[in-house]
DOLORO-239509 format. One record per residue (C-alpha): x, y, z. Coordinates in steps of 0.5 Angstrom, whole numbers. Layout:
N
X, Y, Z $
...
This chain:
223
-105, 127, 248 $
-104, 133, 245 $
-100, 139, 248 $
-106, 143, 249 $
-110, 136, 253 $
-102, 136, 257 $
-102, 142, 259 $
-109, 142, 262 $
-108, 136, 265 $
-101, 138, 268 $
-105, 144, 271 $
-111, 140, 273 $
-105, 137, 278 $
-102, 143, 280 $
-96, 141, 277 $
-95, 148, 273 $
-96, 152, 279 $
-96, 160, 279 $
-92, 162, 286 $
-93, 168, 289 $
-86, 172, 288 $
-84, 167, 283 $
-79, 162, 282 $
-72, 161, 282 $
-68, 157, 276 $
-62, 154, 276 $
-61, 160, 271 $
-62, 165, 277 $
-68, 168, 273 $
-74, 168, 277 $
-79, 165, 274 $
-87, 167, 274 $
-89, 159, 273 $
-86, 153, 274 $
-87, 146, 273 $
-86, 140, 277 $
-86, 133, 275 $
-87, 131, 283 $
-94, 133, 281 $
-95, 126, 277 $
-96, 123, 285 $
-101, 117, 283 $
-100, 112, 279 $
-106, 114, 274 $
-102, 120, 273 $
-96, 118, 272 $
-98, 113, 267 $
-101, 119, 263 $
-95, 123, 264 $
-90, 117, 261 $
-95, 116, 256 $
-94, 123, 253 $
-87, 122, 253 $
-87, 116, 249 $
-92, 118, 245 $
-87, 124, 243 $
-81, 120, 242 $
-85, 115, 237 $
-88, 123, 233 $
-80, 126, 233 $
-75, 123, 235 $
-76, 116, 232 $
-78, 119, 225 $
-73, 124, 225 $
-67, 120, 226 $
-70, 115, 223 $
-69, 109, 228 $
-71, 107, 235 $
-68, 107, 242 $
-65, 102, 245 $
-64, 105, 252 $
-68, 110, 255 $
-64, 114, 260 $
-67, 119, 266 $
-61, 123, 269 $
-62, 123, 278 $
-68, 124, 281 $
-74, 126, 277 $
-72, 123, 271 $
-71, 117, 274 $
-78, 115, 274 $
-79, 118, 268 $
-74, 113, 265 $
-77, 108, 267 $
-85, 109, 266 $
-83, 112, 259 $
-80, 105, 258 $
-86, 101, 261 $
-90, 105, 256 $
-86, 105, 250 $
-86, 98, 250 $
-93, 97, 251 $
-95, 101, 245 $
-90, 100, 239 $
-85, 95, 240 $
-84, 88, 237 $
-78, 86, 241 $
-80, 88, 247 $
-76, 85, 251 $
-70, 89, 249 $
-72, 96, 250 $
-68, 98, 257 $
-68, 104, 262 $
-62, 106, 266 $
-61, 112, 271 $
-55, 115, 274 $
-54, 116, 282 $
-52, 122, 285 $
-46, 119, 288 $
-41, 113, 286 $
-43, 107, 291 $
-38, 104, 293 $
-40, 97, 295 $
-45, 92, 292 $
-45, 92, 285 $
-42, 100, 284 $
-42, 105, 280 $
-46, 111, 277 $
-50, 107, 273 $
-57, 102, 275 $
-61, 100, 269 $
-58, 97, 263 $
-51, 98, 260 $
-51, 104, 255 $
-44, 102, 251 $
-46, 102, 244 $
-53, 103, 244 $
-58, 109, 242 $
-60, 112, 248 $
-66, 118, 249 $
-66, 122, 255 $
-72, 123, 258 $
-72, 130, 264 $
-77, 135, 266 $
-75, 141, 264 $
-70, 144, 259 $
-68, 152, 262 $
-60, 154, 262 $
-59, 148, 259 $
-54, 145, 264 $
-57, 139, 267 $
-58, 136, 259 $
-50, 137, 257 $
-49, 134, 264 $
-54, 128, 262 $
-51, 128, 255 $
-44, 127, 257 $
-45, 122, 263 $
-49, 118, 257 $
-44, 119, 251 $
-38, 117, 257 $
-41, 110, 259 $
-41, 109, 252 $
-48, 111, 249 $
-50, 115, 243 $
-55, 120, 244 $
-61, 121, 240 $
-65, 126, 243 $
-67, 130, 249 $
-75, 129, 252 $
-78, 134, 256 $
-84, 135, 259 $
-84, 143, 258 $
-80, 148, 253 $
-80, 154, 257 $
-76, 157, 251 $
-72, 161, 254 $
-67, 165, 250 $
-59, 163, 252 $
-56, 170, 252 $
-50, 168, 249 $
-53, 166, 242 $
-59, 170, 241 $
-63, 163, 240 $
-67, 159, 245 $
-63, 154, 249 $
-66, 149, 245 $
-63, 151, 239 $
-56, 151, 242 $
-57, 145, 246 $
-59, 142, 239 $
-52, 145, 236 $
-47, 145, 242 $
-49, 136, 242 $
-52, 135, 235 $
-59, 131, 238 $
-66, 133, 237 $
-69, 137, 244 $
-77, 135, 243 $
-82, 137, 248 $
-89, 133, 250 $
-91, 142, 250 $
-87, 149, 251 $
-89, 155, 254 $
-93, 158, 249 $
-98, 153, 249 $
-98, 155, 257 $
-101, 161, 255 $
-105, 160, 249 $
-108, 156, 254 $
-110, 161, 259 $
-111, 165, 252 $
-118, 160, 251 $
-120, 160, 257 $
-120, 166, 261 $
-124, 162, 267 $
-118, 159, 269 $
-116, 163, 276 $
-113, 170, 274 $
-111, 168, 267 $
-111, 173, 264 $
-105, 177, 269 $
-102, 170, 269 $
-102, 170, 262 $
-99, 177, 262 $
-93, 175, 267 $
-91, 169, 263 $
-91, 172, 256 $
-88, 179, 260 $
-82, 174, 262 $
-81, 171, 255 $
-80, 179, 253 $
-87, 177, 248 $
């Protein structure tokens, strides 16, 4: 799946939603789009929706880093489906020792009794791991991922997002992405970005108000 077929898929979801007033980010800006995964809510979609991530891993990290993942990793809540269908997905479609690729996620709170922890899935010592999420906006939730995996004992090979919103870091003058890129040294690669978002609503002037949609997002990202 291309990012243009994703982009029209997730809308046919309605998980890029357009709400009135819009949407407060974590980075206290408020958005005039906002994407949720939550939207994935069958298991057909989800299917789909973790298909354009294994596809993005296997186009971009793995060719850039010039090797594979051992473990996938989705930080508490959304990116522990994403973990886990990712998983699934990848070794349907590639590899040979399927058997041995892993999926692993955190909890929000250490549990106390049982098997303990933060962790569930595989172990993430000494293995190369890629983190799936939804979204990358201020760039926090990454580096709180990219920390927990690197202080288990994984190394990190990449940063898989459903949606660049391609916000700008105020600090750096570059996206946050390119920051994030910087400050840990692993790839950020997106299944789409926000500019296909509006190049869609571009080729398709049907879509419901898409040209004052079109207008809000691209008046937003100060284009």
């Amino acid at each position: 799946m291309d990012a243009s077929s994703f982009i029209a898929y997730a809308l046919s979801q309605t998980a890029i939603e357009f709400p009135r007033g819009g949407r407060r980010l974590r980075s206290g800006r408020v958005s005039p789009y906002f994407f949720n995964v939550g939207r994935f809510d069958t298991a057909y979609a989800l299917g789909k929706l973790a298909e354009a991530y294994a596809s993005a891993i296997l186009t971009a990290v793995t060719v850039e880093t010039s090797t594979h993942p051992e473990v996938i990793f989705g930080p508490a809540y959304k990116g522990i489906v994403l973990a886990a269908q990712t998983a699934i997905q990848l070794a349907r479609i590639y590899y040979p020792f399927r058997e041995r690729l892993g999926y692993a996620y955190n909890r929000k709170e250490r549990k106390n009794h049982g098997e303990g922890g933060v962790m569930v899935g595989m172990s993430l010592r000494g293995k190369r791991v890629v983190i799936v999420d939804d979204v990358i906006s201020s760039g926090g939730s990454g580096d709180e991922a990219v920390a927990l995996v690197r202080r288990e004992g994984g190394v990190p090979i990449g940063y898989v997002i459903g949606l660049d919103r391609l916000e700008s870091d105020p600090e750096s003058g570059t996206s946050v992405s390119e920051t994030f890129t910087a400050r840990h040294g692993i790839p950020v690669r997106a299944v789409s970005t926000v500019r296909d978002l509006t190049s869609f609503l571009e080729r398709n002037p049907e879509y419901p108000n898409a040209a004052d949609v079109r207008r809000r997002i691209e008046e937003y990202l100060g284009l």
